[in-house]
C-alpha positions in Angstrom: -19.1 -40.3 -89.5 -17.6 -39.8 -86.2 -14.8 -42.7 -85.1 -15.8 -44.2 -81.9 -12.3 -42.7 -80.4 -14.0 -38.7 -81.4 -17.0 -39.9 -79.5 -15.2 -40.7 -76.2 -12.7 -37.0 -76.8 -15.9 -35.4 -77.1 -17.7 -37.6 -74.1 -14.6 -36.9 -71.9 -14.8 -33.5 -72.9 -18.8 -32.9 -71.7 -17.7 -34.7 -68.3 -15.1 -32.0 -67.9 -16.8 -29.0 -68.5 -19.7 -30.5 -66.0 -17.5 -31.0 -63.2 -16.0 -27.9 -63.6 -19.3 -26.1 -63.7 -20.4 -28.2 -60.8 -17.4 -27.8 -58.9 -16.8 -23.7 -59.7 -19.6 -22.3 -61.8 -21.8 -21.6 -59.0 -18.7 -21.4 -56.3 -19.9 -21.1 -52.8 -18.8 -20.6 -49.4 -20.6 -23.8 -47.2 -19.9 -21.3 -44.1 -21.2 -18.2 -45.7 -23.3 -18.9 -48.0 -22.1 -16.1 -50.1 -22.7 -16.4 -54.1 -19.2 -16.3 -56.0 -19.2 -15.3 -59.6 -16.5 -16.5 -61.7 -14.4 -15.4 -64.5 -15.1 -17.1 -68.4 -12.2 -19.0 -69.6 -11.6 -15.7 -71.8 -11.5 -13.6 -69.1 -9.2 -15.6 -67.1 -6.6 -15.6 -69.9 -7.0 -12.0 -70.3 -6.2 -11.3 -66.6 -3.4 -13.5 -66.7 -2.1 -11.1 -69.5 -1.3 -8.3 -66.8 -0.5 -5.8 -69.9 -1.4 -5.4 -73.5 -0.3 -2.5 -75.7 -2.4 -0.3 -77.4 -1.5 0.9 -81.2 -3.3 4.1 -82.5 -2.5 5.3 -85.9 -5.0 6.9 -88.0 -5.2 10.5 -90.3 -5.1 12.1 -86.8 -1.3 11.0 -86.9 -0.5 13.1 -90.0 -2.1 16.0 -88.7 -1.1 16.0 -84.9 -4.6 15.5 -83.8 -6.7 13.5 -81.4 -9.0 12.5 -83.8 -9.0 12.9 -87.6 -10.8 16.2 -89.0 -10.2 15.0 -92.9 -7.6 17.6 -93.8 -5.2 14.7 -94.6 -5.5 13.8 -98.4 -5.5 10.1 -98.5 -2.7 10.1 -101.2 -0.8 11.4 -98.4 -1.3 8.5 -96.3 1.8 6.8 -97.3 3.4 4.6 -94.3 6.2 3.8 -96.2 8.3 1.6 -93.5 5.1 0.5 -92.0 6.5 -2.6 -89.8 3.8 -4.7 -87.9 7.0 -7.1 -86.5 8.6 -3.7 -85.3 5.4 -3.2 -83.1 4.9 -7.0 -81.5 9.0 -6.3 -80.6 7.9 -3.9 -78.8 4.6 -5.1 -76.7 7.5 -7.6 -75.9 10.2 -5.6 -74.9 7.6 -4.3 -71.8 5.7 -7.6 -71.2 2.6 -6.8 -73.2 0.9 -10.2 -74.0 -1.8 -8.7 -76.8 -1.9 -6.0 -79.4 -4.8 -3.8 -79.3 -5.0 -2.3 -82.9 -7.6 0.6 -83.5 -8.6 -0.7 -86.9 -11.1 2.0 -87.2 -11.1 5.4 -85.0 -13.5 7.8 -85.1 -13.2 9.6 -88.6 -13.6 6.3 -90.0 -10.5 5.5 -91.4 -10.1 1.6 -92.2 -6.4 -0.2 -91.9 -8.2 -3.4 -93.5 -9.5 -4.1 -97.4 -13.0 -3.4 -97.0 -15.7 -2.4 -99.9 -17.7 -0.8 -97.1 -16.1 2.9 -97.3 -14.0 4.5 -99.9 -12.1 6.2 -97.0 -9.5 3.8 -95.8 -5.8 1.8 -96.6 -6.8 0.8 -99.6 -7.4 4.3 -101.2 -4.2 5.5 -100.8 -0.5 5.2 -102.4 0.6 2.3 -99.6 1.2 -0.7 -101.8 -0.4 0.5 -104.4 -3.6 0.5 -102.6 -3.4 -3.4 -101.6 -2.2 -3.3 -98.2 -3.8 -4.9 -95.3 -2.4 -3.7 -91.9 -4.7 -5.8 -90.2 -3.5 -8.6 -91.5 0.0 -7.9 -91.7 -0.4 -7.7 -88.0 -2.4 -10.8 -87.2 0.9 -12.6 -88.9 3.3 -11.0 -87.0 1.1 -11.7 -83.8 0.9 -15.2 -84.3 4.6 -14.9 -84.9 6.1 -13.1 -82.0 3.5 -15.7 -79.9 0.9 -12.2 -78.8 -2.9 -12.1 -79.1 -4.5 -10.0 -81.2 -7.4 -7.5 -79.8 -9.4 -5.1 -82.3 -10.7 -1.6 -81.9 -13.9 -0.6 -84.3 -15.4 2.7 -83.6 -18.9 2.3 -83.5 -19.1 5.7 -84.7 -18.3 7.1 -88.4 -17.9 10.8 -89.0 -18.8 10.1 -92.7 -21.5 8.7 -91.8 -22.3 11.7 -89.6 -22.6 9.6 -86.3 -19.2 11.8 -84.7 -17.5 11.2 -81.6 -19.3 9.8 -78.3 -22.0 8.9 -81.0 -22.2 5.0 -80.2 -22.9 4.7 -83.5 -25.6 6.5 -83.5 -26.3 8.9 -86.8 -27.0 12.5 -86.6 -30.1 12.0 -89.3 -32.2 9.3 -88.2 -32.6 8.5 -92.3 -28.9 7.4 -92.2 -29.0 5.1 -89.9 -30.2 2.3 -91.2 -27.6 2.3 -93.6 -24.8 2.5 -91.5 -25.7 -0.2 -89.3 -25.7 -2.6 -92.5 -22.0 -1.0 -93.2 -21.2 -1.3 -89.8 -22.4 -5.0 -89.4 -19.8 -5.6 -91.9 -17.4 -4.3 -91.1 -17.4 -5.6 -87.7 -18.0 -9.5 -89.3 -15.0 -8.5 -91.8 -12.2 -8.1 -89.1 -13.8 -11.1 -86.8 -13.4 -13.5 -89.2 -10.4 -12.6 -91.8 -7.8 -12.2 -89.4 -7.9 -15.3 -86.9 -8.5 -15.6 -83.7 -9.4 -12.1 -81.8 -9.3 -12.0 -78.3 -10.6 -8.9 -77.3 -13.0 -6.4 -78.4 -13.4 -2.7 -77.8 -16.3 0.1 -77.9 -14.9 2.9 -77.1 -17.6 4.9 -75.6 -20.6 1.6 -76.1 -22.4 0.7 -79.0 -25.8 1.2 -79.8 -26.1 -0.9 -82.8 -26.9 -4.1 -82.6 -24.2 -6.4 -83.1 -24.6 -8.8 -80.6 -25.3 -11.7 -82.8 -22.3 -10.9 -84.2 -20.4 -11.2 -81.2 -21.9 -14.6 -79.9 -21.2 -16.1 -83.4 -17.4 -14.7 -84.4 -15.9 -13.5 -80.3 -17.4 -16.1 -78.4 -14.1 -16.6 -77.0 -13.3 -12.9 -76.4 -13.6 -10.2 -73.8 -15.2 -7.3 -74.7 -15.5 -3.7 -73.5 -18.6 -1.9 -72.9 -21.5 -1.9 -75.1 -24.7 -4.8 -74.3 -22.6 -7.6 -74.5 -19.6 -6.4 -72.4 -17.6 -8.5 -69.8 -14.8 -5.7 -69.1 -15.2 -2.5 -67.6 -13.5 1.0 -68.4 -11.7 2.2 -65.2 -13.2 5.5 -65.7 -10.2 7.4 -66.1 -7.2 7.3 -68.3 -4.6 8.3 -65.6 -3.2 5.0 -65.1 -5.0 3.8 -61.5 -7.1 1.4 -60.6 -9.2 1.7 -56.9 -7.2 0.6 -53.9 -10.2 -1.2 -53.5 -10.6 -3.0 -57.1 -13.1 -5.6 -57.0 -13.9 -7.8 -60.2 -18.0 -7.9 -59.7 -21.0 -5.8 -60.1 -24.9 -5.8 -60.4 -25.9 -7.2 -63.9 -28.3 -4.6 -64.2 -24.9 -2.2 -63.7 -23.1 -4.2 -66.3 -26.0 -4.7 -69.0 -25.8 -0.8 -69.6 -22.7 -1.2 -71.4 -21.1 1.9 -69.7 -20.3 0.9 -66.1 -17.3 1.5 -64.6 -15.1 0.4 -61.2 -17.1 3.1 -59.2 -20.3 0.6 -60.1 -18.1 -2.3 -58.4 -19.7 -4.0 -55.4 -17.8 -7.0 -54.0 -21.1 -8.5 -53.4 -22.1 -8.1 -57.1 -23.9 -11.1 -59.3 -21.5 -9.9 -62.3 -18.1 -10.8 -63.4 -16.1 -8.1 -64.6 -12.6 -6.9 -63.9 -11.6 -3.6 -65.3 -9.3 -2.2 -68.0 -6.7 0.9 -67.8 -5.8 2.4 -70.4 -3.5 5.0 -70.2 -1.0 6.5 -73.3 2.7 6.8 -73.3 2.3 10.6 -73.8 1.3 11.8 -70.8 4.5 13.6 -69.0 2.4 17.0 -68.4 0.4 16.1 -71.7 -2.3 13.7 -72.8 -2.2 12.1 -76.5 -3.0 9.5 -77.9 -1.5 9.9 -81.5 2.0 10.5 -82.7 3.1 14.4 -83.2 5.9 15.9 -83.7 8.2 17.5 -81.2 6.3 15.7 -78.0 9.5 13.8 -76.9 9.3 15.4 -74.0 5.4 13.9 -72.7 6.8 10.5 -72.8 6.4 9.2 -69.1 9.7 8.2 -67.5 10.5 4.9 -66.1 9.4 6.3 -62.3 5.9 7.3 -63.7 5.8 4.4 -65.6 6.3 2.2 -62.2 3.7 4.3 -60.4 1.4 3.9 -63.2 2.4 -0.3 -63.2 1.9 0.0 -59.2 -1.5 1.1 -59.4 -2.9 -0.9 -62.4 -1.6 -4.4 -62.7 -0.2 -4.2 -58.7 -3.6 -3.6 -57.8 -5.6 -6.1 -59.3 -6.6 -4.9 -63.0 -4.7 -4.7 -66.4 -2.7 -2.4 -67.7 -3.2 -1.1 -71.4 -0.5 1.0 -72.7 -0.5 3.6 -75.4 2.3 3.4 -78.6 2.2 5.7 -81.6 3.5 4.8 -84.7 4.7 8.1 -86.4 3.8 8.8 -90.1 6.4 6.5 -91.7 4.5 3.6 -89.6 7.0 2.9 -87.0 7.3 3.3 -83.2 10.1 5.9 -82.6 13.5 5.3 -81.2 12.9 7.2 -78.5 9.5 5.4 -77.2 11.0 2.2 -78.1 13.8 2.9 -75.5 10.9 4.1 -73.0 9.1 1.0 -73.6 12.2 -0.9 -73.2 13.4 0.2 -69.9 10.3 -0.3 -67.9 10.0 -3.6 -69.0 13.7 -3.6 -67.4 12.7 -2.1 -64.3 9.7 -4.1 -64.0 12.1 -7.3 -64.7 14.5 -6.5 -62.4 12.3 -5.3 -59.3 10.3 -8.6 -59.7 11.8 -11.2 -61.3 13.6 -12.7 -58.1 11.9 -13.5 -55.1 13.5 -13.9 -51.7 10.9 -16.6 -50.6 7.4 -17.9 -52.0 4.4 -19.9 -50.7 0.7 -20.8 -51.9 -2.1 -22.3 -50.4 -5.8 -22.4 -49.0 -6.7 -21.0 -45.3 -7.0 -17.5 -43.6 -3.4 -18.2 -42.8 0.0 -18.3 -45.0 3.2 -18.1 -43.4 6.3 -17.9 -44.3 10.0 -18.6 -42.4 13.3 -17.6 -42.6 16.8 -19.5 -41.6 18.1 -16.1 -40.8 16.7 -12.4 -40.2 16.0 -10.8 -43.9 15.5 -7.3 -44.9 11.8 -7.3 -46.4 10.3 -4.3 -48.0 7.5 -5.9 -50.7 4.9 -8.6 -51.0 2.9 -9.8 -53.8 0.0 -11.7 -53.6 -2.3 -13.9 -55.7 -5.5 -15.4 -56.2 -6.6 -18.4 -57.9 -9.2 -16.9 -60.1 -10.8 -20.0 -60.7 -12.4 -19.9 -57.3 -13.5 -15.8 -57.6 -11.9 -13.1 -56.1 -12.7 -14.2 -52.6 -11.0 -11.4 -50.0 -12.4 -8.7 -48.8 -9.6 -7.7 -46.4 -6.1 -8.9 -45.0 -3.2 -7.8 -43.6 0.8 -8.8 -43.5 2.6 -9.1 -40.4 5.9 -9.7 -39.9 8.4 -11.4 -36.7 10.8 -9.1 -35.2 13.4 -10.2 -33.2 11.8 -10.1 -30.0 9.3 -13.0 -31.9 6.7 -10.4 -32.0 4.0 -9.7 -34.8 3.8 -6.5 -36.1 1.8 -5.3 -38.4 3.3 -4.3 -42.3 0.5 -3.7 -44.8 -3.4 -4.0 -44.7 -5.4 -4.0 -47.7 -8.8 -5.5 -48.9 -9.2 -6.9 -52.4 -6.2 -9.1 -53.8 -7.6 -10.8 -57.1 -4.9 -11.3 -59.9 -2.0 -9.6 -58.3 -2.0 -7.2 -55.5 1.6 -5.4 -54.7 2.1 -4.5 -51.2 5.0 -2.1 -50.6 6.3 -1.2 -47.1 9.1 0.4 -45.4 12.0 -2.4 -45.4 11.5 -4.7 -42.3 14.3 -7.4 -40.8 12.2 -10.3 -39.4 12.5 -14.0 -38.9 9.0 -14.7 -40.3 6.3 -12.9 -42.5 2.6 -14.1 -42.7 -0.9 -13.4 -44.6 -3.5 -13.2 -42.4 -7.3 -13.0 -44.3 -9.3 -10.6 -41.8 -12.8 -11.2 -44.1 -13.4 -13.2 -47.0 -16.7 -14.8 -49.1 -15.4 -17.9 -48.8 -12.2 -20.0 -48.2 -9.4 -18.5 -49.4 -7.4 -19.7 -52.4 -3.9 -18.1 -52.9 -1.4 -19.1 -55.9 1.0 -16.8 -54.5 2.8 -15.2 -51.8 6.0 -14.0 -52.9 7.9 -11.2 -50.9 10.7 -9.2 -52.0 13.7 -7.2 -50.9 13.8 -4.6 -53.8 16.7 -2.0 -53.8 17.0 1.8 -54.9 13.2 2.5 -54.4 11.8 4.6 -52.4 7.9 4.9 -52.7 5.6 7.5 -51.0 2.7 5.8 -49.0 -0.3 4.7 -51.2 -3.1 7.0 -51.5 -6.1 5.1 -50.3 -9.9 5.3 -50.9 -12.2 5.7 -47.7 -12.1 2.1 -46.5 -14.2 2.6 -43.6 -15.2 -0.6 -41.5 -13.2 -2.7 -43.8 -10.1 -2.5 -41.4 -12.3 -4.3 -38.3 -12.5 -6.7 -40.8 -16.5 -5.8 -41.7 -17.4 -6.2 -45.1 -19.7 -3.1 -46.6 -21.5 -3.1 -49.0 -19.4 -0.8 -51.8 -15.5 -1.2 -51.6 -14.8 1.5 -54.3 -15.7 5.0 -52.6 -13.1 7.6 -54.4 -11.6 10.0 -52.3 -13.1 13.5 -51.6 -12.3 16.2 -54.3 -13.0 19.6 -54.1 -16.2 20.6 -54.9 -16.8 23.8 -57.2 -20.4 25.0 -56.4 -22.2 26.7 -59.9 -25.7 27.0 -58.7 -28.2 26.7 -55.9 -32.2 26.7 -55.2 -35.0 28.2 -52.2 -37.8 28.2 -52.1 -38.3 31.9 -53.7 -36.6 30.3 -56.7 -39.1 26.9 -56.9 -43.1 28.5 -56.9 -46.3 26.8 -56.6 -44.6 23.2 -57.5 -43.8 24.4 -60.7 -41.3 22.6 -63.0 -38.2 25.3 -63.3 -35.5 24.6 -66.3 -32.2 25.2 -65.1 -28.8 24.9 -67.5 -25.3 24.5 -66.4 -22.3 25.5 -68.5 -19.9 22.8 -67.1 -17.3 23.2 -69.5 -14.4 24.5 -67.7 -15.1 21.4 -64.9 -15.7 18.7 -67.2 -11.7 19.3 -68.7 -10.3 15.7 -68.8 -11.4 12.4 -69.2 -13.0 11.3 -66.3 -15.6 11.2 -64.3 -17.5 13.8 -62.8 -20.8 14.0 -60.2 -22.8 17.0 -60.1 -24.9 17.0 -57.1 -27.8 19.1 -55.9 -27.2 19.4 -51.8 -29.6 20.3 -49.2 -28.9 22.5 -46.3 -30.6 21.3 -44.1 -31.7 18.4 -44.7 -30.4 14.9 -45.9 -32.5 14.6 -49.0 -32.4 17.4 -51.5 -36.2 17.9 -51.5 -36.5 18.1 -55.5 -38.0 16.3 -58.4 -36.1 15.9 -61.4 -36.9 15.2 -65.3 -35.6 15.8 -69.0 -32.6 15.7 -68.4 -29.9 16.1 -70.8 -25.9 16.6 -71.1 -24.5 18.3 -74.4 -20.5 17.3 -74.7 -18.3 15.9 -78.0 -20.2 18.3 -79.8 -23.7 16.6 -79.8 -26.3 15.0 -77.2 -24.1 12.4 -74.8 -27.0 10.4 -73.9 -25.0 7.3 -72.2 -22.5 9.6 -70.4 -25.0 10.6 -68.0 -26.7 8.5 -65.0 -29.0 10.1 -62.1 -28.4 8.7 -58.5 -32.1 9.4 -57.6 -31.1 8.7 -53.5 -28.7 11.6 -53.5 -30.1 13.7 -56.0 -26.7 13.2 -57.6 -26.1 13.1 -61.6 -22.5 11.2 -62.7 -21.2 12.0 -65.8 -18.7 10.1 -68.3 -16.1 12.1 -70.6 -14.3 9.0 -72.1 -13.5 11.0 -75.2 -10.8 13.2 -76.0 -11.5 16.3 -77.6 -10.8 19.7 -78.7 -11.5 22.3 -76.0 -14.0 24.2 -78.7 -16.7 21.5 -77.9 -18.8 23.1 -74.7 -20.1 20.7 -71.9 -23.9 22.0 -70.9 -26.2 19.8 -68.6 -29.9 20.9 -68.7 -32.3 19.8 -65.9 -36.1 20.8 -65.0 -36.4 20.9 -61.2 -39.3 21.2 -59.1 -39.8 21.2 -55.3 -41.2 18.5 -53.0 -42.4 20.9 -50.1 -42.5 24.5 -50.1 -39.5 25.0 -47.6 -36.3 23.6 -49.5 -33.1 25.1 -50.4 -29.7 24.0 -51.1 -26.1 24.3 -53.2 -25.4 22.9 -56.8 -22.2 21.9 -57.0 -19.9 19.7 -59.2 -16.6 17.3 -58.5 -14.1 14.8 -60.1 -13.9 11.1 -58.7 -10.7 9.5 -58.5 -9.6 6.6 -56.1 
């Protein structure tokens, strides 16, 4: 029976969350009017991480891989020194706040005791075939005071559903089998290991496991797939947009695959974006431990560049680490780790001065001139991510504004770096906003022994006049390589024409790509399209592909790594609106 004292906890409770949602669930702006969606209590605490650490081991480690191709005997796998505090001393020594542990990558491999596959930790030699890794490191989690986030593959290569798969099996007979298995093994490791904070699909998900989710990660944030509140970045370099705003369409979001070039800072969806981004990147990209690769860990000055344009503009920062063979971080990327979290500790641990507040104006003054040359700024999330642009000016001594730093979207955290300034006063002034502004922080710094280039920007158009548009996130203009064109000579009698394009030596990195079939003469390409397909990972990459029917334009995903054996073909029928139409094929990367 409940005690009349439960009753008013849980009465007090209910009146809580109401006026919460009355007050911010359905946050407005009385003077525009404009709809503000708002973070989940999980995705606020996730933000407010800033950076997690990502741990990849698997088979691939013992064979200096990217992903596991079975050559690896499982008596082989023998982590002997296997140390799951080593790892959380790590995420600490850089400011990480939550382990992200790939439980399962893509051979499917399984660091937890699970009946549902014979391939996994407890088939081999480590402790005698009773270890847990996954629970070793939910203990030491809970231990060093870090969350705990979990990466299942929702692909199995023993099941035949390979890499970019979703889960999905090569023979159609299989599949019903493995979505039993990997039911399982997803209700396995959300309910023996405590409390998990964040879920990943690499790549989506195409088996149902939603019921799954609502029942066991209610509390979590979760990346792609039908359920998803997170978004990939769409790359794995490290940056965020200049322009990183937290919402999108729903219909964007529901797809499980959208990215930050869907964001739209008039969006009906709430959901910030992730970067992930590994350790071994110096003129290299890996995600697993090999040996002799020393030499790809980023240094401390990539490191900052990389923290610059993640968690200092707006989104989170997801590190790689590689424990090696024996199950430990190596010296040497412990020390890597180590020193940025020094750099980062000493460039912004002291502030020269600090204010909060609400209004389109923050100011703040000086007893004496002082030598500014950064500014962070802050918004309380539980009011939205309301700006949509601002700009810092500072006093000089002839009591004059000038003007430091303009940007658009704040969010969590945006850094603003300049070229040092002396001045009396500094102020924030919000140019364009959805609704009144909200700001925890605005802190400004006078940081020593850096010197940073300019910041690359995306195309901001009319946002510096302080008009909002509708899509803050255009990337900047790549080369284009053109691989194909059409006329009319080519296109007869309105006839579908099949057309296939090897993209393989464009489509070469992680990323994202558009392929886009240009008029000359005319705005509008002039062309039908249908069947399409995209071939990449080895298979059919059915969610890596989207068509932009206004401009003719098809964007594709690589969000795998892979060997370079594995070609990239898109195939396409085409067929001509009007008999006079003509035009270029031609294919480009995105990046902001």
């Amino acid at each position: 029976m409940i005690s009349i004292f439960v009753r008013m906890r849980i009465t007090i409770s209910l009146l809580s969350f109401l006026i919460y949602f009355v007050l911010f669930a359905n946050a407005q702006s009385s003077e525009k009017n404009i709809p503000i969606p708002l973070p989940t209590k999980a995705q606020l605490r996730w933000q407010k991480y800033e950076q997690t650490m990502f741990v990849c081991l698997d088979p691939a480690t013992w064979q200096g891989r990217e992903y596991d191709n079975h050559s690896t005997p499982l008596s082989r796998i023998n982590p002997t020194d296997l140390n799951t505090d080593q790892w959380c001393e790590v995420a600490k020594s850089w400011g990480a706040h939550l382990i992200l542990f790939v439980a399962k990558h893509t051979g499917g491999f399984c660091w937890w005791q699970t009946n549902t596959s014979g391939y996994g930790i407890k088939n081999t030699p480590w402790k005698n075939g009773r270890g847990d890794v996954l629970k070793e490191l939910s203990r030491s989690c809970k231990k060093y005071g870090l969350d705990l986030g979990i990466y299942v593959y929702p692909g199995d290569d023993t099941w035949g559903a390979g890499i970019g798969s979703g889960g999905v099996t090569k023979d159609p007979a299989k599949q019903e089998g493995y979505n039993k298995v990997f039911r399982q093994q997803m209700t396995e490791v959300l309910t023996k290991y405590g409390r998990v904070s964040e879920v990943w699909f690499d790549g989506s998900c195409f088996i149902n496991v939603n019921d799954l989710l609502e029942k066991y990660a209610s509390d979590a944030v979760i990346l792609q797939g039908p359920m998803a509140n997170l978004r990939w970045v769409g790359n794995e370099d490290g940056y965020a947009p200049f322009s990183n705003w937290y919402t999108l369409n729903s219909k964007d979001l529901k797809t499980g695959v959208s990215t930050a070039v869907q964001s739209d800072p008039f969006g009906d969806a709430y959901a910030p974006v992730e970067i992930d981004v590994p350790l071994l990147k110096n003129k290299g990209h890996k995600w697993f431990w090999g040996q002799n690769t020393d030499s790809l860990i980023l240094t401390t000055d990539q490191l900052m560049n990389i923290y610059y344009k993640s968690v200092g503009r707006g989104a989170l920062l997801l590190l790689n680490s590689t424990p090696d063979t024996l199950g430990l971080i190596p010296k040497s990327h412990v020390k890597a780790y180590a020193d940025f979290g020094s750099e980062i500790k000493r460039r912004f641990e002291t502030q020269v001065a600090k204010t909060s507040g609400t209004g389109e104006i923050l100011e703040i003054r000086f007893s004496e001139p002082t030598e500014i040359n950064h500014a962070i700024l802050q918004e309380d999330l539980l009011f939205g991510q309301r700006v949509l642009a601002f700009q810092i000016e500072a006093m000089n001594s002839e009591d004059q504004w000038q003007k430091v730093y303009s940007g658009t979207s704040i969010g969590n955290k945006k850094i603003c770096y300049f070229n040092p300034v002396t001045l009396k006063k500094i102020r924030i002034s919000v140019t364009n906003t959805k609704g009144d502004p909200h700001l925890s922080d605005f802190a400004v710094y006078n940081i020593k022994g850096v010197n940073l280039a300019p910041e690359k920007r995306d195309n901001l158009g009319s946002f510096y006049d302080g008009l909002a548009r509708k899509n803050g996130t255009d990337p900047l203009e790549e080369p284009a390589f053109e691989i194909g064109s059409w006329d009319n000579k080519s296109l007869r009698n309105g006839e579908w024409k099949a057309m296939s394009f090897d993209l393989t030596k464009y489509v070469t990195r992680i990323g994202q790509y558009e392929l886009a079939f240009s008029s000359k003469e005319h705005k509008e390409s002039g062309l039908e399209f249908k069947d399409w397909e995209l071939d990449m990972y080895g298979g059919k990459a059915t969610g890596s592909i989207e068509f932009l029917k206004e401009s003719s334009t098809f964007r594709i995903t690589r969000s795998q790594q892979t060997l370079d054996e594995f070609p990239t073909i898109f195939r396409v029928k085409i067929k001509g609106k009007s008999e006079n139409t003509s035009g270029n094929i031609s294919i480009k990367s995105l990046t902001y």
